[in-house]
C-alpha positions in Angstrom: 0.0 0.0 0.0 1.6 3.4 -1.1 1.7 6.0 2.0 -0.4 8.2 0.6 -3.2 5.3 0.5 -4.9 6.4 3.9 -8.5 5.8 2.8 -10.6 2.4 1.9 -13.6 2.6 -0.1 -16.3 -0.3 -0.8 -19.3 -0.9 -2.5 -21.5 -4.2 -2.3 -23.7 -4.5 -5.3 -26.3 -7.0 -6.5 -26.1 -7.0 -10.1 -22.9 -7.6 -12.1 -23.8 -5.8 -15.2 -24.8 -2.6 -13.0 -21.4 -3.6 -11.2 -19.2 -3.2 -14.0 -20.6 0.3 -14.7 -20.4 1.5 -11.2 -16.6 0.0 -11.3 -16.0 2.3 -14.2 -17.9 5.0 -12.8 -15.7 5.3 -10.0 -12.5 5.0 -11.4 -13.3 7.8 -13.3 -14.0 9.9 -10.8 -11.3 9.7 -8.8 -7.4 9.3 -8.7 -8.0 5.7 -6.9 -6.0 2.7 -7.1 -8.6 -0.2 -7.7 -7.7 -2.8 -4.9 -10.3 -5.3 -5.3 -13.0 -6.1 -7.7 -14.9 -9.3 -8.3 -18.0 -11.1 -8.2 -19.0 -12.4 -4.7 -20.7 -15.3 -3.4 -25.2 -14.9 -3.7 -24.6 -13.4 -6.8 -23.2 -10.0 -5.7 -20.0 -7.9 -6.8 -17.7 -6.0 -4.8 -15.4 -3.2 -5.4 -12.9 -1.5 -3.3 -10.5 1.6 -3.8 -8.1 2.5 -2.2 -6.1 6.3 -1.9 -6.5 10.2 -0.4 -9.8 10.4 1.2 -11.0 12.8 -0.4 -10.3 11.4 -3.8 -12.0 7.8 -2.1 -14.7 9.6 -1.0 -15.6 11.1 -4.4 -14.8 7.5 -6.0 -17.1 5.9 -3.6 -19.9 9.0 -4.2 -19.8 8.7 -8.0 -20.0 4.5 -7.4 -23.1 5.6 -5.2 -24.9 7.7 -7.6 -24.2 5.0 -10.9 -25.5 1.8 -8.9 -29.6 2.5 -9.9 -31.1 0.0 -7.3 -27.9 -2.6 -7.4 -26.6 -0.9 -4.0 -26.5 -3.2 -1.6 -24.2 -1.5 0.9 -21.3 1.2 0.9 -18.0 2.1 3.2 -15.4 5.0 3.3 -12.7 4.4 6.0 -11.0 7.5 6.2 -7.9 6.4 8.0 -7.8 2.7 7.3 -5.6 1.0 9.6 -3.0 -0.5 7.2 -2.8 -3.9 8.8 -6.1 -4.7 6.7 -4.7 -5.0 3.4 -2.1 -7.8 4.2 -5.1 -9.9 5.8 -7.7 -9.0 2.7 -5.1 -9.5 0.7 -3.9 -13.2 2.6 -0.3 -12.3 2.9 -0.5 -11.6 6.6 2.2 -13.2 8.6 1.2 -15.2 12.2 4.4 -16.2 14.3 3.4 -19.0 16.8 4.3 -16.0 20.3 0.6 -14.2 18.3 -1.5 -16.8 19.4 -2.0 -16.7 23.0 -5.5 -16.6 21.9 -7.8 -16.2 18.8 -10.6 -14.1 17.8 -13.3 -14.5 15.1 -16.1 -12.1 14.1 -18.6 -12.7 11.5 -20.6 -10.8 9.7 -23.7 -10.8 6.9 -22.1 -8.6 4.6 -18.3 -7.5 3.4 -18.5 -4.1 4.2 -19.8 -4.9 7.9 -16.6 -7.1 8.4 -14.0 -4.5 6.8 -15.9 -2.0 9.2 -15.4 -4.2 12.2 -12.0 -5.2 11.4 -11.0 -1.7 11.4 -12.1 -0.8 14.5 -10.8 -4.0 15.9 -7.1 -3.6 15.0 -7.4 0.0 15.9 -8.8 -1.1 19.7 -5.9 -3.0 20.9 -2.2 -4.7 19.7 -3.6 -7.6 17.6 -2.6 -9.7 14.8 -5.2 -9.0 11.9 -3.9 -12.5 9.7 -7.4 -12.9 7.8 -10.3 -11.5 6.6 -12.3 -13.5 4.2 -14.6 -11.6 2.1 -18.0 -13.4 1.1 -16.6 -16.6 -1.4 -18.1 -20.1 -0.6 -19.9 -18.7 2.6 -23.0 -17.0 1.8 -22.1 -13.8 1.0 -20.8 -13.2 5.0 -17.6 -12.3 5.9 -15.1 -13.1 8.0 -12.4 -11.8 9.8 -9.5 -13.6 12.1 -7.4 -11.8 15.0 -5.2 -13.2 17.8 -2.4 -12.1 20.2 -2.5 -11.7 24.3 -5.9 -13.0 25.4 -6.8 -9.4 27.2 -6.0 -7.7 23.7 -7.6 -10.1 21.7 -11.1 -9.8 24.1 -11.1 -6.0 23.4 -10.2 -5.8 19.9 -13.7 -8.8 19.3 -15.5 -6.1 21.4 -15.3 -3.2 19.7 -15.3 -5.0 16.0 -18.4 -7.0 17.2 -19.8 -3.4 18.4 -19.5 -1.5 15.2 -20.9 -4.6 13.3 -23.3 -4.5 15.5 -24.2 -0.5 14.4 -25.6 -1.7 11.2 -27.0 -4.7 12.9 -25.3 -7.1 10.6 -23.1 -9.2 13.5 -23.0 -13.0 12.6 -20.7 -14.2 15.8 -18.1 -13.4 18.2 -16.0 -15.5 19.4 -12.5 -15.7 21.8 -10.7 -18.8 22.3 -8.1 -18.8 25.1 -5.2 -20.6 24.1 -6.2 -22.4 20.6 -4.6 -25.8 20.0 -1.8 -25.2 17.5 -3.8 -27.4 15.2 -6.0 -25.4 15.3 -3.9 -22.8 13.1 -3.2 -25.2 10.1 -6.8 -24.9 8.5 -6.6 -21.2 9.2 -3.6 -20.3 7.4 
């Protein structure tokens, strides 16, 4: 991610024709770097941007005002912690002294778990090492967290809280001390 990628912009859609218009739509707009785009599992389509926020937040405006009644949700995360595009992205690291415990949240929509991941990683020292965006589970998303058990408890808390905002929380869920088997089917 270049440094002066400080913003994350989303848009869940449910058509893929109206999709590919909105796509162009915003990259147009905007001086954006295009991070993400691709069908979804139910059918949907996601797109996410990535630069200035103000350049984001017109991308993500212009994607808004193309999408006719394909919007399914939208996100601008003005200062994106930068630990999410490594675990979007599945190139996080996770060194065997991060998992004193492990924390999963879950969510019914992608833009609910990037949300939540966000304020998760920003709400105590955590390893973000996944975050799995909608393919071969519905539609949901998502993410994976772990580190000291007291860190990990407070970073599921305020994730599960702003999921919870748009009323769109799956699960929470903090295991103390994982087996290390446990691990190999995550990674």
């Amino acid at each position: 991610m270049n440094q002066d990628m400080t913003a994350l912009g989303m848009l869940e859609l449910s058509s893929i024709g109206v999709a590919l218009a909105v796509e162009d739509a915003m990259l147009k707009a905007a001086d954006v770097r295009l991070l993400i785009a691709r069908t979804i599992c139910s059918g949907k389509y996601m797109i996410m941007v990535g630069g200035d926020t103000t350049e984001v937040q017109a991308s993500v405006k212009a994607g808004e005002e193309n999408s006719m009644e394909a919007l399914i949700d939208s996100l601008v995360i003005p200062q994106v912690d930068k630990r999410l595009f490594p675990a979007i992205s599945g190139v996080a690291e996770l060194k065997d002294e991060d998992r004193d415990a492990l924390g999963v949240l879950e969510a019914f929509s992608v833009t609910a778990i990037i949300e939540g991941a966000d304020a998760a990683v920003k709400a105590a020292d955590v390893k973000l090492f996944k975050i799995h965006v909608a393919m071969a589970i519905g539609g949901k998303g998502f993410l994976l967290l772990c580190g000291a058990l007291s860190d990990v408890e407070a970073a599921i808390e305020a994730g599960a809280r702003e999921i919870g905002k748009r009323g769109l929380l799956v699960s929470r869920v903090v295991i103390p001390r994982p087996e290390p088997e446990l691990f190999q089917d995550l990674i």
